[in-house]
DRENSEVO-635885 format. One record per residue: residue in one letter; x negated, y negated, z negated of N, C-alpha, C in turn; chain. Coordinates in steps of 0.02 Angstrom, whole numbers. Each point is the difference from the previous one (the first is absolute). Example, Ala and Ser with C-alpha at 12.3 -4.5 7.8 and 13.67 -1.06 7.14 Angstrom:
aa/n_x/n_y/n_z/ca_x/ca_y/ca_z/c_x/c_y/c_z/ch
A/-660/284/-390/45/-59/0/-45/-60/0/A
S/18/-53/36/-42/-59/-3/39/-55/-37/A
This chain:
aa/n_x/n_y/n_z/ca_x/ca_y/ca_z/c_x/c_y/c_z/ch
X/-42/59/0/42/-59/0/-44/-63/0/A
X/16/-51/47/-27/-80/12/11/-17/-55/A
X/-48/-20/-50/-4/-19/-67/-17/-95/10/A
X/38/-53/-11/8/-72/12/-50/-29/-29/A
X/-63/-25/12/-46/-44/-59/13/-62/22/A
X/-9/-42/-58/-20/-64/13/-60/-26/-56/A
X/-28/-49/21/-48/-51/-31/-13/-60/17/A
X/4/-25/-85/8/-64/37/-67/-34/-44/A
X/-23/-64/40/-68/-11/-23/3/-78/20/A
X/-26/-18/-62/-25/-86/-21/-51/-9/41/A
X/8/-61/50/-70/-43/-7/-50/63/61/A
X/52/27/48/-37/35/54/-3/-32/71/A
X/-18/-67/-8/-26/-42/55/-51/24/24/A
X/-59/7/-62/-68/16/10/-26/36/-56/A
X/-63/25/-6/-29/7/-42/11/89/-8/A
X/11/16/-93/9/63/-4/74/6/-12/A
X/41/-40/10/104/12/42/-19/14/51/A
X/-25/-24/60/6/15/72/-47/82/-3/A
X/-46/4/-59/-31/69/37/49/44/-18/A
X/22/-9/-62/59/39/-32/45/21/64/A
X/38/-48/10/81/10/43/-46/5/41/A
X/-60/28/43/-6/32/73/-9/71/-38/A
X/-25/4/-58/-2/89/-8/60/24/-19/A
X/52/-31/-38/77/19/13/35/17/63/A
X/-16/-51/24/21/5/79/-20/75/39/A
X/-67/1/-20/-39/72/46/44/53/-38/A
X/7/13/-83/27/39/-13/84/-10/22/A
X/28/-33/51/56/11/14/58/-12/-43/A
X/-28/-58/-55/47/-34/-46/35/-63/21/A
X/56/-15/-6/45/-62/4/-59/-52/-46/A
X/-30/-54/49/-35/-54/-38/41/-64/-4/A
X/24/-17/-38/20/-77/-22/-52/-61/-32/A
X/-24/-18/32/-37/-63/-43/27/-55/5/A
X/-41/-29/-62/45/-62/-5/-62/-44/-28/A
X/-4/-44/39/-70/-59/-22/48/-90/40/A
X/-35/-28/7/10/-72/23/-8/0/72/A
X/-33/60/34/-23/1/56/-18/71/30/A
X/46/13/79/-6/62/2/-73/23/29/A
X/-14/67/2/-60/14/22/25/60/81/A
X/-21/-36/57/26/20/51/-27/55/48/A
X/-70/14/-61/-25/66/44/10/59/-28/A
X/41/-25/-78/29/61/-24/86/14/33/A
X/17/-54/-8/61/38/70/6/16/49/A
X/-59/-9/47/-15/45/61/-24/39/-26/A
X/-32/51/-47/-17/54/-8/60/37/-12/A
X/30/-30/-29/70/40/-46/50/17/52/A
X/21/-69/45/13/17/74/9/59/56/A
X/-91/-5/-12/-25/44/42/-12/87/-28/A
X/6/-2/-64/6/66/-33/67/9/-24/A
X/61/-25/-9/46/23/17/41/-4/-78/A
X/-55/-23/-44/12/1/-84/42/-68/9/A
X/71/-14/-49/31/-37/-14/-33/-73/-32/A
X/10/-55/21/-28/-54/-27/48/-70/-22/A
X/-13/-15/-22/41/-86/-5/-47/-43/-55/A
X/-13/-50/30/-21/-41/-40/29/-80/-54/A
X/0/13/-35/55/-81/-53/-60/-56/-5/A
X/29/-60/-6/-46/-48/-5/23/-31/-77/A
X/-66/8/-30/24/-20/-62/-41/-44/-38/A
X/6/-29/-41/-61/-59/-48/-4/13/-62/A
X/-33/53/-32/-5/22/-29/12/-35/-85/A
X/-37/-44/12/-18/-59/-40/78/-2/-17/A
X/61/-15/37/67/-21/-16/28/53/-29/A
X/17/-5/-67/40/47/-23/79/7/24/A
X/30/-26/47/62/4/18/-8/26/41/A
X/-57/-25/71/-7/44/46/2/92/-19/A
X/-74/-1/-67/6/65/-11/63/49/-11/A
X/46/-21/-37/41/19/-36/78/23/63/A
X/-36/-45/59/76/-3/50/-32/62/46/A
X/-60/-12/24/-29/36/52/-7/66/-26/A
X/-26/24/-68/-10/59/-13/78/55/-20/A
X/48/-65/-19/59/28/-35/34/32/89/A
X/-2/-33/42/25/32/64/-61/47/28/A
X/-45/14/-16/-52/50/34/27/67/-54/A
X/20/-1/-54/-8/25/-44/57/52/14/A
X/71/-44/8/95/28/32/-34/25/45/A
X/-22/-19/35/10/51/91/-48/58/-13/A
X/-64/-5/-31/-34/69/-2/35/52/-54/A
X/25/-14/-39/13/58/-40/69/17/23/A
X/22/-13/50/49/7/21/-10/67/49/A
X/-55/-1/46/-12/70/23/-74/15/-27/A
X/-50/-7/-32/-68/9/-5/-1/83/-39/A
X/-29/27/26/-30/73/-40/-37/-18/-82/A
X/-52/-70/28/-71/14/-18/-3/-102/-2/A
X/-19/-24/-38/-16/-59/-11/-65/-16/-22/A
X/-26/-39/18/-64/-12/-22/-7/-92/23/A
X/-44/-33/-84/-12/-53/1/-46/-19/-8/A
X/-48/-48/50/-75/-8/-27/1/-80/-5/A
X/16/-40/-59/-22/-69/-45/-73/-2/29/A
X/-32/-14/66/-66/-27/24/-12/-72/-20/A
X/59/-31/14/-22/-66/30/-24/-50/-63/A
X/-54/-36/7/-43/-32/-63/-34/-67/8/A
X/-19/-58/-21/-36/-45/9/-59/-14/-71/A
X/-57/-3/23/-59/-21/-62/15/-57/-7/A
X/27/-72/46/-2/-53/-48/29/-10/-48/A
X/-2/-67/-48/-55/-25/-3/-75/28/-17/A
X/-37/-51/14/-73/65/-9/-30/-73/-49/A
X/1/-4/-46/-40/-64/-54/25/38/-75/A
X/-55/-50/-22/11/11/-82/42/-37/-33/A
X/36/45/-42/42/-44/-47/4/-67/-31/A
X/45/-52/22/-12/-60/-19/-4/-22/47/A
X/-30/25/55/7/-45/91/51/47/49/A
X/49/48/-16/45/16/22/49/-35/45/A
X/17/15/42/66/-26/36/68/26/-21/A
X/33/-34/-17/53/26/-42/71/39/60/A
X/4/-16/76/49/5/49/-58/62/12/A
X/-64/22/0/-12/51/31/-9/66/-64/A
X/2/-39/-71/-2/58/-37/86/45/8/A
X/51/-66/13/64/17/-8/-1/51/50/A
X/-24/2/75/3/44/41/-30/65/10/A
X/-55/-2/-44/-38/71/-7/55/20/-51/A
X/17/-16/-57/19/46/-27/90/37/33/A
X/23/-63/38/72/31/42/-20/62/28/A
X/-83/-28/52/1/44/33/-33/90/-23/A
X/-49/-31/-47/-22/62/-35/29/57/-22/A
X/40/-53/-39/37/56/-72/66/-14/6/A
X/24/-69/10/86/12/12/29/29/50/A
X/-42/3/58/49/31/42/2/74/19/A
X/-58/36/-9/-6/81/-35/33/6/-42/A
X/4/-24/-55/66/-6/-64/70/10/13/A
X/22/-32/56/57/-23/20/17/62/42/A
X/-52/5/64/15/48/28/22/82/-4/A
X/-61/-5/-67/1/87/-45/76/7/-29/A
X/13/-65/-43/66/1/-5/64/18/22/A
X/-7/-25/31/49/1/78/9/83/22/A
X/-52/6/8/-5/67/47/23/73/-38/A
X/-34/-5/-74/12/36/-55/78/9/-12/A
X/33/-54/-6/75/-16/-2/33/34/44/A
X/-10/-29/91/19/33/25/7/87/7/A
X/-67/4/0/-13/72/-3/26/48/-39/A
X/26/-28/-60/41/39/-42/70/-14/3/A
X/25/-62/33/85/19/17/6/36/61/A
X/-31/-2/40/-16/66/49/-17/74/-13/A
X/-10/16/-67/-13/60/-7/-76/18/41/A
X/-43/-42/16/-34/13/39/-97/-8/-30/A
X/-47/-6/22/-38/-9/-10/-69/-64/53/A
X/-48/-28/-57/-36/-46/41/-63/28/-46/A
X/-58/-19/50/-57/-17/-30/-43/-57/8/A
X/-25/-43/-49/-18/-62/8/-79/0/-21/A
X/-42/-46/41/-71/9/-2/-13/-75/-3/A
X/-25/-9/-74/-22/-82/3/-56/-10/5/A
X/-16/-35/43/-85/-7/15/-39/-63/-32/A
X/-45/25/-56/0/-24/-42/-86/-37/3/A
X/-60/18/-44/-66/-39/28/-60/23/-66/A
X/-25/6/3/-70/7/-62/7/-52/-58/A
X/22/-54/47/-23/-46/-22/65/-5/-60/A
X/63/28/-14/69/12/-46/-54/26/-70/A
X/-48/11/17/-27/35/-74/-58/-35/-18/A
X/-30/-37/22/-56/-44/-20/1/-78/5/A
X/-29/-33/-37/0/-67/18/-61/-10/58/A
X/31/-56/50/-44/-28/49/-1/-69/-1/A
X/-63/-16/-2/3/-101/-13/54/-20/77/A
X/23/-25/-24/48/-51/64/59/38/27/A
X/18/52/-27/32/28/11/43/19/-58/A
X/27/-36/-45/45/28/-54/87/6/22/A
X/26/-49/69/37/30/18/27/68/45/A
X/-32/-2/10/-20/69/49/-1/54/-34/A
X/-40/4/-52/-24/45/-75/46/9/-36/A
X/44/-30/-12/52/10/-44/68/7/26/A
X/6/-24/90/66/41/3/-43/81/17/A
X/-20/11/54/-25/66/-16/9/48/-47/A
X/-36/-45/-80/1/43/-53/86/14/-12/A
X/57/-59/17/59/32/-13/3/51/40/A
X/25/-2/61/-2/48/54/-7/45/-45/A
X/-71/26/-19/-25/68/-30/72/15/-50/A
X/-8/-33/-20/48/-6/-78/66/10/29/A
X/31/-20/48/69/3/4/8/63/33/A
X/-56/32/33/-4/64/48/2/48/-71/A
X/-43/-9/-32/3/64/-74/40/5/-28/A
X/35/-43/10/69/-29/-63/84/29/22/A
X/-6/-4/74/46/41/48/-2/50/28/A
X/-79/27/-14/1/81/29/9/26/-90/A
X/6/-28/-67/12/34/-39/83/9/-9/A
X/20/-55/31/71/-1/-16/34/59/48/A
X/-24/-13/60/15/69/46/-21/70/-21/A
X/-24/17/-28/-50/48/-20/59/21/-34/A
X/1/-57/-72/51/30/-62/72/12/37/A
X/48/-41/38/44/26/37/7/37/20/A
X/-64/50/22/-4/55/41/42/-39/88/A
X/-31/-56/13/19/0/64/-44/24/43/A
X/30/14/67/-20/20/76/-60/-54/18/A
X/33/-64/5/-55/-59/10/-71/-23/-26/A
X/-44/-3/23/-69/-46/-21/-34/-47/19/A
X/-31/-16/-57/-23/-86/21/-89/20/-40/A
X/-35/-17/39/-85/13/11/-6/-77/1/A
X/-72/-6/0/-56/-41/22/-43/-8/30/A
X/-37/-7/61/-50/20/32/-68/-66/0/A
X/-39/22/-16/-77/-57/-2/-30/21/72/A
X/10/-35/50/-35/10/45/-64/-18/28/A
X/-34/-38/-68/-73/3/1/-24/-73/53/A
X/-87/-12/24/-7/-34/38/15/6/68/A
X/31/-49/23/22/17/75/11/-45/47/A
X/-45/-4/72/5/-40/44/62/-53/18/A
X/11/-31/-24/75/-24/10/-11/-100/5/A
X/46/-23/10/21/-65/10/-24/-38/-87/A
X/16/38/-54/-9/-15/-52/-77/7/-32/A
X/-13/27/34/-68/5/-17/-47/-55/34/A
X/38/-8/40/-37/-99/52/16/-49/-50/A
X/58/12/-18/26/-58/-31/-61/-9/-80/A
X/8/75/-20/-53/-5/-72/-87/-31/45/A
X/-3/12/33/-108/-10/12/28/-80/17/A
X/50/-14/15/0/-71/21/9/-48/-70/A
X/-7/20/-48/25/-36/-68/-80/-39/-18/A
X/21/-43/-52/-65/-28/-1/-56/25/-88/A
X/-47/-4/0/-22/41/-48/36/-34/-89/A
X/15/-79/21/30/-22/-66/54/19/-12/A
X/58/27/49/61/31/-14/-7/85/3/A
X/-35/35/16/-26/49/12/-84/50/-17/A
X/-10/8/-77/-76/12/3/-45/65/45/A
X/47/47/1/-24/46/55/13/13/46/A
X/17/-63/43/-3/-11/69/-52/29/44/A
X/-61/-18/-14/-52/39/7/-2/77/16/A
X/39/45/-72/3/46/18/30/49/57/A
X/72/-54/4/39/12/65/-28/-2/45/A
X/-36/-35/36/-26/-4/62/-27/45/9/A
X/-47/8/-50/-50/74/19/34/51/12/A
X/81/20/-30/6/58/19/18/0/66/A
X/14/-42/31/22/-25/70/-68/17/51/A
X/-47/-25/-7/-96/-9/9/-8/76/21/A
X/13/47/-77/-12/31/-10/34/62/38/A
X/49/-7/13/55/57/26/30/37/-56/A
X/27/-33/-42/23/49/-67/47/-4/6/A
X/60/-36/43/68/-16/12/5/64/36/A
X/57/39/-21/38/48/26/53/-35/54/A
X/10/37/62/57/-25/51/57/20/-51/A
X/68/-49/41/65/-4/-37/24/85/10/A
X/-26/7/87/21/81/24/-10/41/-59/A
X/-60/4/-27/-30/70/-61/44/-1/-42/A
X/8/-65/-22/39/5/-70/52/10/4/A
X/41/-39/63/77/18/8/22/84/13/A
X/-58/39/12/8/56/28/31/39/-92/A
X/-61/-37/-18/10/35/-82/62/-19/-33/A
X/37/-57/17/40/-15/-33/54/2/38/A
X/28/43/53/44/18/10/14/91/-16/A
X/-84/25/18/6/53/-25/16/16/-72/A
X/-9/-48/-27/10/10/-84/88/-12/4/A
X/15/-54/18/107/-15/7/22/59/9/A
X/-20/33/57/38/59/31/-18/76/-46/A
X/-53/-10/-40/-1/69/-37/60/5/-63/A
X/27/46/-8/66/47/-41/-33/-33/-78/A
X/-68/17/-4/-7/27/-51/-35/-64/-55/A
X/28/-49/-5/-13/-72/-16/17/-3/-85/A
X/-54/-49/-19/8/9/-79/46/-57/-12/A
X/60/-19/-25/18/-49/-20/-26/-51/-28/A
X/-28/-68/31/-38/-59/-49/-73/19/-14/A
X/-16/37/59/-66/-25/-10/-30/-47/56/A
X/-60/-22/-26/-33/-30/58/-55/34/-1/A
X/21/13/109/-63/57/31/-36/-56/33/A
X/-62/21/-13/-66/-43/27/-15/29/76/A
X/-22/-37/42/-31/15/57/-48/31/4/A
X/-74/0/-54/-54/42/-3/12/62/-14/A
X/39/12/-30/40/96/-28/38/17/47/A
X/20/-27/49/26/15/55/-30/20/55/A
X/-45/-26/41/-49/8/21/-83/51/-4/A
């Protein structure tokens, strides 16, 4: 029997969303993304392989947007879906300064975009998923950096560190329910991406190991988005998932 998947994925314009939803796609999953901007060589692939696609345009940052766009992605898939799957990608490092020289309109937006709108979304989906009788699994992609302090980076650092926290906190509640559904974390480590320009481009007074960034760049220590997304879809799609934890990319690999 044709068993229905869908997935739907934050912030797959570029980066490790777009590597994601092309390895959904190959595995012949219904891809939905939803970012500010579509990515058009993942719908000619999807197209051209025959896997179901649609893309939402959304601003993540807006919590009404979130709340409208996901609440109708949410009705129509569990309406026929086998198999649900959610990957919370989409992320921004700014601001990048030290406390006290903050921007207060860009701290407001990391944290919408960080932590409220994974919040919102897990919500959502969890809800649904249980007046459907049905099941989801949710993968918040989370950063190293949720567990350590980094100079210039305390917003970044601390939604993260929720993330972690709200992922442990809901795979215990699922756990004790004994529900079908799970909600993970994934650290996908250093990785070639748009965000990683944005960090070597910071300056060393808002940023002290700027320095170090570059080198891994210099260096070739950046993993492609492809490797990792490979791991972190292969990890969504496995049965055998621990509720609330967060899986690292190096144990994966």
């Amino acid at each position: 029997m044709y068993i229905l998947k869908y997935a739907i994925i934050t912030g797959a314009s570029r980066g490790l969303g777009a590597s994601a939803a092309q390895k959904m796609v190959s595995e012949g999953i219904h891809v939905i993304t939803v970012s500010r901007s579509e990515n058009n060589s993942l719908k000619q692939a999807a197209e051209q392989s025959g896997a179901g696609y649609t893309h939402h345009s959304c601003d993540l940052s807006s919590e009404d947007q979130v709340l409208s766009v996901f609440a109708a992605i949410a009705d129509d898939v569990f309406k026929k879906a086998e198999a649900v799957y959610v990957i919370n990608n989409a992320g921004i490092i700014e601001p990048i300064d030290v406390a006290g020289e903050l921007d207060a309109s860009l701290v407001q937006k990391n944290i919408q975009v960080n932590l409220t709108a994974p919040i919102l979304i897990s919500n959502l989906f969890l809800q649904k998923a249980k007046e459907a009788d049905s099941k989801v699994v949710i993968a918040n992609v989370t950063s190293g950096a949720g567990e350590r302090p980094i100079q210039g980076w305390s917003i970044y650092c601390s939604t993260k560190a929720a993330v972690n926290m709200f992922t442990m906190t809901a795979g215990l509640e699922l756990k004790n329910s004994e529900s079908s559904s799970k909600v993970i974390a994934f650290s996908p480590g250093l990785m070639d991406t748009d965000m990683q320009m944005t960090i070597r481009s910071s300056s060393e007074e808002s940023f002290a190991d700027v320095d170090t960034f570059r080198n891994y760049k210099e260096s070739g220590s950046l993993r492609s988005p492809d490797t990792v997304a490979e791991a972190l879809v292969n990890l969504v799609l496995d049965n055998d998932l621990e509720n609330g934890r967060i899986y690292k990319v190096n144990d994966l690999l």
